[in-house]
KEDO-69997 format. One record per residue (C-alpha): residue in one letter; z, x, y; chain. Coordinates in steps of 0.25 Angstrom, whole numbers. Each point is the difference from the previous one (the first is absolute). Example, Ala and Ser with C-alpha at 12.3 -4.5 7.8 and 13.67 -1.06 7.14 Angstrom:
BEGIN
('A'; (31; 49; -18); 'A')
('S'; (-2; 6; 14); 'A')
// end
This chain:
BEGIN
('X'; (303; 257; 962); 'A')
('X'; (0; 1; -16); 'A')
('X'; (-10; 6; -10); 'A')
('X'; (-14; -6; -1); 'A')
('X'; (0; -5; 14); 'A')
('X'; (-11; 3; 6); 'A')
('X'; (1; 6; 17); 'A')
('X'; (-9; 5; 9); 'A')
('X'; (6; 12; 10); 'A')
('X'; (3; -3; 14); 'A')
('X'; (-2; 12; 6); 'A')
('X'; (-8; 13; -3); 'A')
('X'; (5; 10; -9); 'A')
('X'; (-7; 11; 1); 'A')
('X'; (10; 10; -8); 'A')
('X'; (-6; -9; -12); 'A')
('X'; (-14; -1; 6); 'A')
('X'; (1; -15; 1); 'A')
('X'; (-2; -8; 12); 'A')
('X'; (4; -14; 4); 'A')
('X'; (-4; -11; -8); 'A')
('X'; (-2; 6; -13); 'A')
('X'; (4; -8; -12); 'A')
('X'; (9; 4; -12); 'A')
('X'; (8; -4; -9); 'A')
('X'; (16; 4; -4); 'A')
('X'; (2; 8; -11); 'A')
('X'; (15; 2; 2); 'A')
('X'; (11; 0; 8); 'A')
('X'; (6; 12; 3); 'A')
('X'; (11; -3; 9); 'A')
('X'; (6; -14; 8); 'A')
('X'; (-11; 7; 11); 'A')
('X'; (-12; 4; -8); 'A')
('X'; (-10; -3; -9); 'A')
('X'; (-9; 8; -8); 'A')
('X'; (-14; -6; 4); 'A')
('X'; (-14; 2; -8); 'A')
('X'; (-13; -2; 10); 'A')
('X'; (-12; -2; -9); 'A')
('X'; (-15; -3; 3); 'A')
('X'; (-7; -12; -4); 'A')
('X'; (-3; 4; -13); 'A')
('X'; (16; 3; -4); 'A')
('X'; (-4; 16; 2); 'A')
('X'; (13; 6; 7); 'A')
('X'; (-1; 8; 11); 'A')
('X'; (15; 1; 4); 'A')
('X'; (15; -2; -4); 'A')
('X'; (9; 1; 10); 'A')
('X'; (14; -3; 3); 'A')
('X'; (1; -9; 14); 'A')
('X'; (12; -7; 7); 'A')
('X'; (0; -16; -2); 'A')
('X'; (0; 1; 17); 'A')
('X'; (-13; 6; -2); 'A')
('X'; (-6; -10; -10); 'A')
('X'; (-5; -16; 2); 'A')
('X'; (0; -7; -13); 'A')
('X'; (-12; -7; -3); 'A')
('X'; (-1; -16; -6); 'A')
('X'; (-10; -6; -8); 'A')
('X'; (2; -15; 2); 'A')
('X'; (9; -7; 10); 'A')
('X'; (14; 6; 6); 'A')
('X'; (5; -11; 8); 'A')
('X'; (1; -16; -4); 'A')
('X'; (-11; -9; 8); 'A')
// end
């Protein structure tokens, strides 16, 4: 995963208050393992950055990911 990408969690997180699903955006790697994640609402308002493992993490695609 890189910065920009955009990820949803895979699990609960409930030490960050986020639960399964949400969708955020990478801010930064920290390490080979984790990223720096921002969780907004629809209206770009933040409501949590959080550091998550990539193993944690689904990344998100806007147009097609595999050839037809």
């Amino acid at each position: 995963m890189r910065l920009h990408d955009v990820v949803a969690t895979l699990e609960d997180l409930p030490e960050a208050h986020l639960a399964k699903g949400q969708v955020g955006t990478i801010v930064d790697e920290l390490d080979a393992e984790h990223v720096l994640v921002e969780f907004a609402d629809v209206d770009g308002v933040a409501y949590a950055i959080e550091p998550v493992s990539c193993h944690k993490l689904m990344q998100l695609h806007h147009r097609a990911a595999l050839a037809a």
